[in-house]
Residue frames as qw, qx, qy, qz and C-alpha x, y, z in Angstrom:
[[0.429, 0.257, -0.490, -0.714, 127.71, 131.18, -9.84],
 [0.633, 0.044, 0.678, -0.371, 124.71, 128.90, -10.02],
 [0.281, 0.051, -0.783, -0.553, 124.62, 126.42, -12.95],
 [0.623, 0.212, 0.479, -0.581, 121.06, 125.52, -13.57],
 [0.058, -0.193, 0.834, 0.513, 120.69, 122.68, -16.41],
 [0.731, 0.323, 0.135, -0.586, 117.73, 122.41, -18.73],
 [0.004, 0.222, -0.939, -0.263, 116.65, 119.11, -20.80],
 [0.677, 0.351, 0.419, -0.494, 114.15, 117.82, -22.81],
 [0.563, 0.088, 0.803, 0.175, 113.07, 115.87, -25.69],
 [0.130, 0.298, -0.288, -0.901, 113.28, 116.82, -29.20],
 [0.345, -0.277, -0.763, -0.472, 110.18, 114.49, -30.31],
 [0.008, 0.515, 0.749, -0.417, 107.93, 115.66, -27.59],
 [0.078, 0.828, 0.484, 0.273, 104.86, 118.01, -28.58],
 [0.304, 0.608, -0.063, 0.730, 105.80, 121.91, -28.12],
 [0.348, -0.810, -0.048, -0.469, 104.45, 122.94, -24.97],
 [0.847, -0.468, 0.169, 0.187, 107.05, 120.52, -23.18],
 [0.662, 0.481, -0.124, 0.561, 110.09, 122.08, -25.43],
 [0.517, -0.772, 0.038, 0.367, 112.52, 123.81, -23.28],
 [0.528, 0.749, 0.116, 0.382, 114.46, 126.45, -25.38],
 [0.551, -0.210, -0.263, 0.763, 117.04, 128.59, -24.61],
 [0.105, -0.522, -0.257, -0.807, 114.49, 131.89, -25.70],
 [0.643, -0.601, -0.377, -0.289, 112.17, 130.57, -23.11],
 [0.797, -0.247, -0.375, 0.405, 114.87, 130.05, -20.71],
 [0.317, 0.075, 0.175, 0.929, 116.06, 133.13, -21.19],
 [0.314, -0.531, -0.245, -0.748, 112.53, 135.27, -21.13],
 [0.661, -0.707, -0.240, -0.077, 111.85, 133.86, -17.58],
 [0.671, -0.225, -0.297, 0.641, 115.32, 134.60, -16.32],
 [0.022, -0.223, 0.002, -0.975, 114.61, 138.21, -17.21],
 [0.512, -0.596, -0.438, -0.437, 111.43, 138.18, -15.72],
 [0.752, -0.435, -0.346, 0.354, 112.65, 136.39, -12.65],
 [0.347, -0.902, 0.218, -0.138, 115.14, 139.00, -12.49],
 [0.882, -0.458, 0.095, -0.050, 118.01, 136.23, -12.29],
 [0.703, 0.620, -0.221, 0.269, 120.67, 136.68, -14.76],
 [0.022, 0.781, -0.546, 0.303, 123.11, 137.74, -12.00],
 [0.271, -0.367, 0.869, -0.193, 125.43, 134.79, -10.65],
 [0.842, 0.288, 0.378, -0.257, 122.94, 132.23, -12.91],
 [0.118, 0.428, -0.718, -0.536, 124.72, 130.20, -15.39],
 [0.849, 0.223, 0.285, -0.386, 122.08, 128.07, -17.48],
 [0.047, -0.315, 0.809, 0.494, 122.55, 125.59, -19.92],
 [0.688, 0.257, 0.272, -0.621, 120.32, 123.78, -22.24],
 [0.094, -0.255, 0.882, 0.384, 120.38, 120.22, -24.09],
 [0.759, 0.212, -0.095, -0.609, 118.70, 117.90, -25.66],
 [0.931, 0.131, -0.326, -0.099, 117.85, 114.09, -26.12],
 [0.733, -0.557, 0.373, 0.117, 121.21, 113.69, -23.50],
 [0.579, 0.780, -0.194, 0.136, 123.35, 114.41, -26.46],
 [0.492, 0.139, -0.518, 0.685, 126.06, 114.89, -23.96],
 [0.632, -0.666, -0.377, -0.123, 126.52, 114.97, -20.70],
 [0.513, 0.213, -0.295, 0.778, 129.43, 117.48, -19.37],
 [0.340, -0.641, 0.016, -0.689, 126.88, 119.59, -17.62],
 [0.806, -0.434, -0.402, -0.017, 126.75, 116.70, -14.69],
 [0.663, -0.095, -0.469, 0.576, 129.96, 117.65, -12.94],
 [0.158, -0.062, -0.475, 0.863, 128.83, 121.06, -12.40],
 [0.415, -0.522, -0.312, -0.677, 125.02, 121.74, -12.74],
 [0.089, -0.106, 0.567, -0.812, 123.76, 122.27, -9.17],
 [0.532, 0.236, 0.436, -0.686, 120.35, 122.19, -10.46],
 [0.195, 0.101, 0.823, 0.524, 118.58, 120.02, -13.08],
 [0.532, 0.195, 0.381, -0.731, 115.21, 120.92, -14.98],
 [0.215, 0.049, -0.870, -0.441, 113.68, 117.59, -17.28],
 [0.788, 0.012, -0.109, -0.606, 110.81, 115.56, -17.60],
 [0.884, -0.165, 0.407, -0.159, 110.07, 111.87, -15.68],
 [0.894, 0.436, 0.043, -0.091, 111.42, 110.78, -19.37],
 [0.222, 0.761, -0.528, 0.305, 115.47, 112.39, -18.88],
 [0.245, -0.530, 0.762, -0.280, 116.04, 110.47, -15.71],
 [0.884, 0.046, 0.461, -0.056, 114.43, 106.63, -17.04],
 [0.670, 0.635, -0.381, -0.052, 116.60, 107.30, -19.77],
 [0.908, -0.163, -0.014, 0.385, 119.37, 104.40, -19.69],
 [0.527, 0.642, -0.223, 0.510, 121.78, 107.40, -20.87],
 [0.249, -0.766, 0.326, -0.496, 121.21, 109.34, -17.82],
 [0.210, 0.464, -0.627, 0.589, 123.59, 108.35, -14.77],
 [0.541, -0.566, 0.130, -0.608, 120.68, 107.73, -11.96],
 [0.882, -0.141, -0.337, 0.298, 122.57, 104.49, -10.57],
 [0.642, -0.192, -0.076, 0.738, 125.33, 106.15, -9.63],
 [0.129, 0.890, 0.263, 0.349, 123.80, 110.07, -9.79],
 [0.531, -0.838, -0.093, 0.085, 126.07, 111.16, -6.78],
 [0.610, -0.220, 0.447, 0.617, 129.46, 110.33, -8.36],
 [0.514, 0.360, 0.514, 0.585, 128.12, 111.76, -11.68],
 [0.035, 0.598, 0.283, 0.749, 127.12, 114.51, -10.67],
 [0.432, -0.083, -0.530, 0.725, 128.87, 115.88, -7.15],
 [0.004, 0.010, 0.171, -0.985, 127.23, 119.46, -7.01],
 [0.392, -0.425, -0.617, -0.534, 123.40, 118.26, -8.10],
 [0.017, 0.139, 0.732, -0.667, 121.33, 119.24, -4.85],
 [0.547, 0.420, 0.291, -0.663, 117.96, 120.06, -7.45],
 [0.082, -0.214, -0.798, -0.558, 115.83, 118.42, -9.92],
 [0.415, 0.314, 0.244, -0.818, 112.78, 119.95, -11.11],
 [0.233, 0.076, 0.868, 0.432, 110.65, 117.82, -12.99],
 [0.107, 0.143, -0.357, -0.917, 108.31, 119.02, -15.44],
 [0.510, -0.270, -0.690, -0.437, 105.29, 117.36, -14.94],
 [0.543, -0.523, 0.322, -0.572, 102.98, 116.84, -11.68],
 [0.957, -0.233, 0.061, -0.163, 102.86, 113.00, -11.56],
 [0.080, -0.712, 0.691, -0.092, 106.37, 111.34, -10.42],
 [0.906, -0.160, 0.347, -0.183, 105.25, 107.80, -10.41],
 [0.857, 0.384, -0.317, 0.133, 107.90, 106.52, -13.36],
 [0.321, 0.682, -0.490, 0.438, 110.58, 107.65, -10.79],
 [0.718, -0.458, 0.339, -0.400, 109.20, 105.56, -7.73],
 [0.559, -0.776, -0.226, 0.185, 110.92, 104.38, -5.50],
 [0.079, 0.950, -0.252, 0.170, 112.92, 107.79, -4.89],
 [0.878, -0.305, 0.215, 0.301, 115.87, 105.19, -3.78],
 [0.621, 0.517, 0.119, 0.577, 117.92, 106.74, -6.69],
 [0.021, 0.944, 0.091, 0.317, 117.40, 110.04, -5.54],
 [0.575, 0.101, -0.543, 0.603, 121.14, 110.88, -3.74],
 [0.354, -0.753, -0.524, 0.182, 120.73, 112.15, -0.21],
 [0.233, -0.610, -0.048, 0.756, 120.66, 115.89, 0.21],
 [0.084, -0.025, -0.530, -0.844, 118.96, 116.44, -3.42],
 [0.442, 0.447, 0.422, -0.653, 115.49, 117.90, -3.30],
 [0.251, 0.298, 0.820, 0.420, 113.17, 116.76, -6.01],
 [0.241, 0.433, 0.274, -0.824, 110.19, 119.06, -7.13],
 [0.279, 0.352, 0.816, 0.365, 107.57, 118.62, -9.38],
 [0.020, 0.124, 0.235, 0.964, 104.95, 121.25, -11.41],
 [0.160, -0.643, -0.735, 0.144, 101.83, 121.03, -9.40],
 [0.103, 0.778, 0.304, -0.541, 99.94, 124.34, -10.04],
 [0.052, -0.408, 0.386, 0.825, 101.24, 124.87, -13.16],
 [0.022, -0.258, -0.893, -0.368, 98.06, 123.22, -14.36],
 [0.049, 0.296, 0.751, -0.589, 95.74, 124.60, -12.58],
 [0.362, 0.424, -0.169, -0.813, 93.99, 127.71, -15.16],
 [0.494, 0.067, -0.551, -0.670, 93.53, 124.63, -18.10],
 [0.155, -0.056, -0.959, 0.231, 92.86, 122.23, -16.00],
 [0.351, 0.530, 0.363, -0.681, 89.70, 124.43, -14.45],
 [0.468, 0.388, -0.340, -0.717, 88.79, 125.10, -18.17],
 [0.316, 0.031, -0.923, -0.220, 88.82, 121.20, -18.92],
 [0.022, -0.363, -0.856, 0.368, 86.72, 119.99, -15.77],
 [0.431, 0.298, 0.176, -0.833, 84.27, 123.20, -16.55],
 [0.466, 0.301, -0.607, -0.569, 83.81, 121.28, -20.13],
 [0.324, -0.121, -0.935, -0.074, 83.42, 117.37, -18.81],
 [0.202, 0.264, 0.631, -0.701, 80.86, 118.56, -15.80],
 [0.487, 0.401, -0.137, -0.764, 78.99, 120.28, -18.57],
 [0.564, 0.225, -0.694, -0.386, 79.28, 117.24, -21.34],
 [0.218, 0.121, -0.962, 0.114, 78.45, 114.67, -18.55],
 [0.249, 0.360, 0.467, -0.768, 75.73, 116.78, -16.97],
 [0.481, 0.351, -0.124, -0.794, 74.22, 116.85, -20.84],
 [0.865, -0.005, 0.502, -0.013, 75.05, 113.16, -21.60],
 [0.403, 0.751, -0.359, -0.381, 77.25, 114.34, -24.62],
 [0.250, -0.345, 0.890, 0.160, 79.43, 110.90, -24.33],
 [0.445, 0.106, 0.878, -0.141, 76.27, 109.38, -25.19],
 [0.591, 0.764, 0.154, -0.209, 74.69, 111.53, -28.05],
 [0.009, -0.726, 0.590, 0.353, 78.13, 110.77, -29.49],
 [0.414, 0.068, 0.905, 0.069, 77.47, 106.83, -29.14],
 [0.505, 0.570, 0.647, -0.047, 74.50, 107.29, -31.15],
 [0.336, 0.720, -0.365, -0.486, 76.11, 109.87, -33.48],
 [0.021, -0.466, 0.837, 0.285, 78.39, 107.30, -34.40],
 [0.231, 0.029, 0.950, 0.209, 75.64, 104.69, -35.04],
 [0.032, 0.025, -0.585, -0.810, 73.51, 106.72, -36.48],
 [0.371, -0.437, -0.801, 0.176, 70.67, 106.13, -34.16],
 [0.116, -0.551, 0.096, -0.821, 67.98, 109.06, -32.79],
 [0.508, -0.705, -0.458, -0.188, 67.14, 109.49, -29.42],
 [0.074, -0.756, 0.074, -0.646, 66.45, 112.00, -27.43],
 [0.552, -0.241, -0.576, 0.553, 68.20, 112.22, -24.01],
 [0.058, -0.836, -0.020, -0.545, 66.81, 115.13, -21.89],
 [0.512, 0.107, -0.545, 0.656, 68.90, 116.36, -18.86],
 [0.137, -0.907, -0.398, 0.013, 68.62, 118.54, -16.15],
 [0.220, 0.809, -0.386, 0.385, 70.44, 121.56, -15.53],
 [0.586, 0.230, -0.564, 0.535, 73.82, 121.06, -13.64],
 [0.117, -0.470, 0.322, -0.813, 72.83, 123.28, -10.81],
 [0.622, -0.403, 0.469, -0.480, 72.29, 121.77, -7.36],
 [0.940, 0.147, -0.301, 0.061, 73.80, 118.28, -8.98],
 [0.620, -0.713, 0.326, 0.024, 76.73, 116.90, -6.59],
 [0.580, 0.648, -0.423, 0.254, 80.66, 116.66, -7.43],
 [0.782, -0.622, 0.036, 0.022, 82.53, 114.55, -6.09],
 [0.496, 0.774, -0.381, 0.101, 86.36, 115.23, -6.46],
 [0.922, -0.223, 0.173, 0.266, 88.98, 112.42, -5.21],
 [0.691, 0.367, 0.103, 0.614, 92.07, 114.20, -5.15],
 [0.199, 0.822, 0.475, 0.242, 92.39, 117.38, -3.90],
 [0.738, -0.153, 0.263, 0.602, 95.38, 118.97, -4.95],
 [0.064, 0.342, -0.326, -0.879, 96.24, 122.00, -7.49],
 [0.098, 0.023, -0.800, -0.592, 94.52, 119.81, -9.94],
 [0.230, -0.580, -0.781, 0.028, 91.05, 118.37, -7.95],
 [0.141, -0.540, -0.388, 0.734, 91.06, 121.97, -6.46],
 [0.097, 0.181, -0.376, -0.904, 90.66, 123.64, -9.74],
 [0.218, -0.244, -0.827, -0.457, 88.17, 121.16, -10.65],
 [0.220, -0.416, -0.873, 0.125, 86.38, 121.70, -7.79],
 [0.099, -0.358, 0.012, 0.928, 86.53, 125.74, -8.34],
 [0.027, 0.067, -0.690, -0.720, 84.55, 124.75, -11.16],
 [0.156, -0.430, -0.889, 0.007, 81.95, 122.66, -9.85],
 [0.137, -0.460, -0.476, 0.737, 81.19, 125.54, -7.51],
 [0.121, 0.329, -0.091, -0.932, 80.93, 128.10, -10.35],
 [0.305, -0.100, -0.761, -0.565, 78.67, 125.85, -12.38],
 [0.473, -0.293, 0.116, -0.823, 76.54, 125.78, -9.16],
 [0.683, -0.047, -0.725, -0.079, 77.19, 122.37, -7.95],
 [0.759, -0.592, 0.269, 0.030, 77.40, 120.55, -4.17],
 [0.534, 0.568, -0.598, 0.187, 81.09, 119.91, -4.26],
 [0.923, -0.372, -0.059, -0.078, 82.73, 116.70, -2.02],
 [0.218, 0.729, -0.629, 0.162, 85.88, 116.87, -1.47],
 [0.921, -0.346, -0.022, -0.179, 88.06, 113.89, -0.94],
 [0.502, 0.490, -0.591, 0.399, 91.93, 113.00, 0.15],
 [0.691, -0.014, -0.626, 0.363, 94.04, 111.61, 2.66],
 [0.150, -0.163, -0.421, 0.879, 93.99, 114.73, 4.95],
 [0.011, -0.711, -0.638, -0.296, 90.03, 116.09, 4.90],
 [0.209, -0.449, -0.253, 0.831, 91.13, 119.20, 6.18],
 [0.313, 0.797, 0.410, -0.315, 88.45, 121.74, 5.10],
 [0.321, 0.082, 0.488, 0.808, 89.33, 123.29, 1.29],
 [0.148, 0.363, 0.399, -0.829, 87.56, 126.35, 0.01],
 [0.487, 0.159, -0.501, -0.697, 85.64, 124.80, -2.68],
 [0.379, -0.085, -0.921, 0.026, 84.53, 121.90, -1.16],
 [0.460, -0.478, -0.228, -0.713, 81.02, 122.05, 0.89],
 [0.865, -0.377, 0.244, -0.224, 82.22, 119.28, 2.59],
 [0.102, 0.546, -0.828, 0.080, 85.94, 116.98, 3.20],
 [0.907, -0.276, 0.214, -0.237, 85.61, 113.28, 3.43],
 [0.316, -0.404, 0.823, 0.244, 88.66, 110.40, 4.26],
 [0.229, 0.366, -0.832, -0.349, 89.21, 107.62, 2.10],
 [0.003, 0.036, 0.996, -0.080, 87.45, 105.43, 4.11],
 [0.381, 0.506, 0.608, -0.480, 84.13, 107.21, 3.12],
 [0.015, -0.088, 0.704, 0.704, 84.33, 106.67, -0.64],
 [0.105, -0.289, -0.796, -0.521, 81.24, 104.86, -1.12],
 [0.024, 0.760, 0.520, -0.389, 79.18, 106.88, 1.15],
 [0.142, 0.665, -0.032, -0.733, 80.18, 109.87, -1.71],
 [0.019, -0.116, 0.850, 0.513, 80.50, 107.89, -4.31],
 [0.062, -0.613, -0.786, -0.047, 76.46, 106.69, -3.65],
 [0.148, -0.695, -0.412, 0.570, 76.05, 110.76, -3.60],
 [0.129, -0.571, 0.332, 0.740, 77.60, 112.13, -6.73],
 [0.655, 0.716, 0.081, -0.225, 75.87, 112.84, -9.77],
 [0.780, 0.499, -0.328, 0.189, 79.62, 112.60, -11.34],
 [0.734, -0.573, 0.224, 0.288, 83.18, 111.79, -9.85],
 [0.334, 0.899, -0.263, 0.110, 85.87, 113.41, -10.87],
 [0.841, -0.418, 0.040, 0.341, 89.35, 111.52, -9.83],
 [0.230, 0.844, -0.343, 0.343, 92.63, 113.76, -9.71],
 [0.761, -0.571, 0.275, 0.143, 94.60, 111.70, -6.96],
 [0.124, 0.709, -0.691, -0.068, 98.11, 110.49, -7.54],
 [0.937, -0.044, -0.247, -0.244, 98.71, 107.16, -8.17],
 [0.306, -0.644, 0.515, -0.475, 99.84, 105.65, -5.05],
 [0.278, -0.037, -0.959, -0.040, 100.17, 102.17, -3.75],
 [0.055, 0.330, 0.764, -0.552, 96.93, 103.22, -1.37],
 [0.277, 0.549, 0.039, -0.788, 95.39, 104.67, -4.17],
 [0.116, 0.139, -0.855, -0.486, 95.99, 102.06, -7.13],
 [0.276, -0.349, -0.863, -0.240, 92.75, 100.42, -8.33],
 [0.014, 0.140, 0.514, -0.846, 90.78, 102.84, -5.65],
 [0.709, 0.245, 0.037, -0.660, 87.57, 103.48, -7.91],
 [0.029, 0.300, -0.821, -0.486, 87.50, 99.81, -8.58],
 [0.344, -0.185, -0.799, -0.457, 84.53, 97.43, -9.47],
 [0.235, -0.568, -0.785, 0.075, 82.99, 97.35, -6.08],
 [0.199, -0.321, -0.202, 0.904, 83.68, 100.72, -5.85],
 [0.265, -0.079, -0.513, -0.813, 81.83, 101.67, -9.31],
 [0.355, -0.388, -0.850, 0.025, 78.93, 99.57, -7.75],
 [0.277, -0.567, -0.388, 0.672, 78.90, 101.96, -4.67],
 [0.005, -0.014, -0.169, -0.986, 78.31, 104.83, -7.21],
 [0.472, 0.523, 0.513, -0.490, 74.58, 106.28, -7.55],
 [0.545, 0.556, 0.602, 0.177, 72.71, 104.79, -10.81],
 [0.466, 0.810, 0.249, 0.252, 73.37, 106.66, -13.86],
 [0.220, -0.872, 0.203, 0.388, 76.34, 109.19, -12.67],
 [0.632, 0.752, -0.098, 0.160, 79.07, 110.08, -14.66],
 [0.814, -0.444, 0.150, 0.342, 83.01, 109.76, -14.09],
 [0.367, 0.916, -0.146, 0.078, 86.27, 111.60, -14.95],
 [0.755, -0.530, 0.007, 0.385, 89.48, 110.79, -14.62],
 [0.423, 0.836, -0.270, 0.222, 92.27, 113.38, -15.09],
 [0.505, -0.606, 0.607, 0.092, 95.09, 111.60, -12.01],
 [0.001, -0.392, 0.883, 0.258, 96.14, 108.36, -13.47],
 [0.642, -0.069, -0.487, -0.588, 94.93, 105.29, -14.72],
 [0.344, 0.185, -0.848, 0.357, 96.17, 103.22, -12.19],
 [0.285, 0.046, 0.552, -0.782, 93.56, 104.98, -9.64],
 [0.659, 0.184, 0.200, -0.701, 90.56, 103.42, -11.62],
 [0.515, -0.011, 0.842, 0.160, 89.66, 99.95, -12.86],
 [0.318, 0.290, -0.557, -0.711, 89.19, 100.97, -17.02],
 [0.217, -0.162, -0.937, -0.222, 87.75, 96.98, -17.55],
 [0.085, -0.500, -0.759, 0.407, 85.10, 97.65, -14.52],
 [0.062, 0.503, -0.080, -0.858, 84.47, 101.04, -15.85],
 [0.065, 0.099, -0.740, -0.662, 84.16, 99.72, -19.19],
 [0.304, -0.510, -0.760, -0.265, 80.95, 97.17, -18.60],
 [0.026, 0.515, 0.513, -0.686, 79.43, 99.90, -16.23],
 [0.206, 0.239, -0.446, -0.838, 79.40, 102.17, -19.56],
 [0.078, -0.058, -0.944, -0.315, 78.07, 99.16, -21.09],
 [0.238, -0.466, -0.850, 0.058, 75.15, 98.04, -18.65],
 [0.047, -0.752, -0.281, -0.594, 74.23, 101.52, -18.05],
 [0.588, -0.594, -0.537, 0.116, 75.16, 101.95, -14.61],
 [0.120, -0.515, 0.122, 0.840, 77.52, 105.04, -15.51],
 [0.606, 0.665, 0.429, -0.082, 75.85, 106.99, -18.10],
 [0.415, 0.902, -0.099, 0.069, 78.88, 108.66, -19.16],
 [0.804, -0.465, 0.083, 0.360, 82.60, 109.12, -18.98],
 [0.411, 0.883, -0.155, 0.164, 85.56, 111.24, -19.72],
 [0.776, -0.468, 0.055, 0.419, 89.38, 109.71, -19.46],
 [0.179, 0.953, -0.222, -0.104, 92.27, 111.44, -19.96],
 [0.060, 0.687, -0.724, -0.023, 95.00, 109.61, -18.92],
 [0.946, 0.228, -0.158, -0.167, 95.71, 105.96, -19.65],
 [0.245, -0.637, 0.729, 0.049, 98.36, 103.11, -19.28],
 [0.605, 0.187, 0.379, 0.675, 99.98, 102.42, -21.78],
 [0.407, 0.841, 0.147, -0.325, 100.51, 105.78, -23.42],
 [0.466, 0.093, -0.267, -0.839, 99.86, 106.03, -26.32],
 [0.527, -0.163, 0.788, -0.272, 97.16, 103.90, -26.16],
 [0.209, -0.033, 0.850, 0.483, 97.24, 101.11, -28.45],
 [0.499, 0.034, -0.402, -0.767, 94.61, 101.27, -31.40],
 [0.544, -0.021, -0.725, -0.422, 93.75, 97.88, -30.32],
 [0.207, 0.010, 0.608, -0.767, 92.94, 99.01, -26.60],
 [0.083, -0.474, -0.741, -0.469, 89.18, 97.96, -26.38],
 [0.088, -0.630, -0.403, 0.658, 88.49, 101.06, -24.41],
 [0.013, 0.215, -0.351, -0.911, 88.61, 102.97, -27.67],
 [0.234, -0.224, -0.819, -0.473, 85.38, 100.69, -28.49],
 [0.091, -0.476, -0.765, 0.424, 83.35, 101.00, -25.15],
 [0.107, 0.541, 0.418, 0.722, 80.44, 103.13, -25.66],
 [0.331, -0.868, -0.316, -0.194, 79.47, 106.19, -24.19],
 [0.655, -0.574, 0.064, 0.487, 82.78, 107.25, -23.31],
 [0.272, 0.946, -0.135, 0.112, 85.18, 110.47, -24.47],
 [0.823, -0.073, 0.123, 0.549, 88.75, 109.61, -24.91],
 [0.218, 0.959, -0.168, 0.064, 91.20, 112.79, -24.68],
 [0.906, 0.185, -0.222, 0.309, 94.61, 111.68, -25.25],
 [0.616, -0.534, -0.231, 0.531, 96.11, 112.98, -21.87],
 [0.448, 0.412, 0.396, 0.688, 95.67, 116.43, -23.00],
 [0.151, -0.782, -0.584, -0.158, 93.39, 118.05, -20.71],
 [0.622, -0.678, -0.218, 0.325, 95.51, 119.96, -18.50],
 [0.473, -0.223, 0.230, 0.821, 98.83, 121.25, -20.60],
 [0.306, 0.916, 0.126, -0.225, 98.19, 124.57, -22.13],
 [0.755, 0.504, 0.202, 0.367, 99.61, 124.58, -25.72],
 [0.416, 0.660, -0.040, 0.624, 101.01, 128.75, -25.08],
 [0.236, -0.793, 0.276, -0.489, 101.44, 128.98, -21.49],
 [0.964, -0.147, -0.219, 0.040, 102.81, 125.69, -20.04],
 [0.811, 0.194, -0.245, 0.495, 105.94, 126.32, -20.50],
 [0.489, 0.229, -0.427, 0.725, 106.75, 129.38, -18.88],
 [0.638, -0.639, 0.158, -0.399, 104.25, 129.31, -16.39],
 [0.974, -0.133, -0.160, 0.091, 106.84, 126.38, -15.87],
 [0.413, 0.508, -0.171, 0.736, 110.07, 128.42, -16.27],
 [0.138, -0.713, -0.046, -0.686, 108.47, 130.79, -13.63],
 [0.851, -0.508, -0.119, -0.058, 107.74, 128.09, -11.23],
 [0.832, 0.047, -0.116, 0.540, 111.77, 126.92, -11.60],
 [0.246, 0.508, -0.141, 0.813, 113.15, 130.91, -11.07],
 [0.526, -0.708, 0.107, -0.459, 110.62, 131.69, -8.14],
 [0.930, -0.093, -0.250, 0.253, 112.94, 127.64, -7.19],
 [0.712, 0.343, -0.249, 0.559, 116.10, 128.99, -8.04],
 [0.216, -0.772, 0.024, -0.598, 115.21, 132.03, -5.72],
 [0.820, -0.544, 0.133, -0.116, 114.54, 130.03, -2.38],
 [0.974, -0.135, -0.062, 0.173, 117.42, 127.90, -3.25],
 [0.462, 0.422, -0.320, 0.712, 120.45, 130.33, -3.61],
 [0.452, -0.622, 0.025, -0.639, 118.39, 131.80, -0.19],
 [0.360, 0.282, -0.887, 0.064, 118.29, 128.57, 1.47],
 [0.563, 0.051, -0.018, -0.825, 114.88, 128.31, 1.40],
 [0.455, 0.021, 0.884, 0.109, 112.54, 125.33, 1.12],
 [0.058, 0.163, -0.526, -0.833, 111.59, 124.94, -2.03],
 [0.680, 0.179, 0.080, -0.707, 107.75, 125.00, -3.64],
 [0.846, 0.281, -0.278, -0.358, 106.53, 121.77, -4.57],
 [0.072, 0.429, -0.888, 0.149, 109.08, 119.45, -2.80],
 [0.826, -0.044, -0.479, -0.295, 108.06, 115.78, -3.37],
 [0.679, -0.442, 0.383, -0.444, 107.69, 113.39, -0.21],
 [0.467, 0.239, -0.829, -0.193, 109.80, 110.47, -1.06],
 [0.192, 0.076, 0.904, -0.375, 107.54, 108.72, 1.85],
 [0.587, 0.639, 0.328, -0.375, 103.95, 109.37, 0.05],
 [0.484, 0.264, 0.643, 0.531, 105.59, 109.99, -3.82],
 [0.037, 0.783, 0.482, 0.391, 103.88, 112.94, -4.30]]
């Protein structure tokens, strides 16, 4: 009998609730009910599931809790050999030193992938029309006319390219862009027209009508689009960032907005979150602020998540490797 433990947080937003319905509609799917014992908690209410759960499934937020055990996870919890974590980025949990040896970690890369495409389809479009900027002048009440051209045969670059940059760059294609593809390994991707390393940023960066940035945020990756980088962009492009903030310099960003040398921008994610009212990024103009939203679909998140964790539970009573296992030498 596999015990598989679920946890989450009763003051997060719905699409990140774990229920025992949901739990319970993907085990029938899955097929899994035989020799599966689940549980499900909340907030670490209690913690008697540790001596025998086998597996865990939570969010980045369960294991920085001070309740949870992760000093000493091996003693508390003898039989643990999985943890799925609900989200794609893993950076609160670096370095994976905690992690006891002979427990796999996994994270939800691809389970974004459908809104994620739907989001990038939207910024390409709103950056390609200059919407950030007929917004500035909504707000100040101010006409003029911005004419564009059409998106087609304009160049995307995507930094990142992963479940998440891949989707985006699925997009680019259908919207009739050049798509760039960039990441540590430039091995050829089928949406990309073209793969370039890291160390040819600002030869795409000086190529791309916008830049899209989906990376992980890495210590070789932190500050990566930063001021001379933004420099290295071609005049007037536009910028997204759905990875982290961590990968772009917000302040350098900011006076580009400013001085016109990006004409647009769309962030998602941020650091702090929430971010404070008295962030002055909320003031910079010509920028769209979505409040790290872009990606989580409100009625399928969850148990396209559920699904991911049963197709897990599969390999692992098999003794399989499992989808999505995280690289405690990269983080990701």
């Amino acid at each position: 009998m596999t015990h598989l433990h679920f946890e989450s947080r009763a003051n997060k937003p719905a699409c990140f609730q774990i229920t025992p319905a949901l739990v319970q509609a993907a085990a029938r799917r899955a097929k899994a009910g035989r020799g599966l014992r689940w549980t499900v908690g909340e907030d670490l209410s209690e913690l008697s599931w540790l001596k025998t759960a086998e597996g865990l499934v939570c969010g980045n937020d369960i294991i920085t809790d001070p309740a949870f055990p992760k000093a000493m996870l091996a003693e508390a919890a003898p039989k643990l050999r999985w943890i799925h974590i609900t989200g794609a980025g893993i950076e609160p949990l670096l370095p994976l030193d905690w992690l006891p040896s002979g427990v796999v970690l996994t994270n939800n890369s691809g389970v974004h992938v459908q809104k994620t495409g739907e989001f990038a389809t939207m910024a390409l479009l709103a950056l390609t029309f200059r919407l950030p900027a007929l917004m500035t002048q909504q707000r100040e009440a101010r006409w003029g006319q911005i004419f564009t051209p059409s998106i087609a045969g304009k160049t995307l670059l995507v930094v990142g390219l992963g479940d998440m940059g891949g989707a985006a760059a699925k997009a680019g294609k259908k919207l009739g862009m050049k798509v760039l593809g960039m990441r540590r390994n430039p091995k050829p991707h089928r949406y990309a027209d073209a793969m370039l390393p890291l160390k040819s940023l600002k030869k795409g960066l000086a190529e791309a009508d916008i830049v899209l940035v989906a990376t992980p945020l890495t210590p070789e990756t932190r500050y990566l689009i930063d001021a001379e980088a933004i420099a290295a962009m071609k005049p007037g492009a536009g910028l997204v960032n759905v990875g982290r903030a961590g990968v772009v310099d917000y302040a350098a960003l900011s006076e580009a907005l400013r001085n016109g040398k990006v004409s647009g921008a769309m962030l998602d994610v941020f650091d702090p979150e929430p971010l404070p009212s008295s962030d002055p990024l909320w003031q910079v103009p010509n920028l769209i602020i979505t409040p790290h939203c872009s990606s989580d679909d409100l009625d399928a998140y969850m148990p396209l998540t559920l699904d991911l964790v049963m197709a897990n539970l599969a390999r692992f009573r098999a003794g399989k490797t499992l989808k999505n296992a995280v690289d405690p030498t990269t983080g990701y």
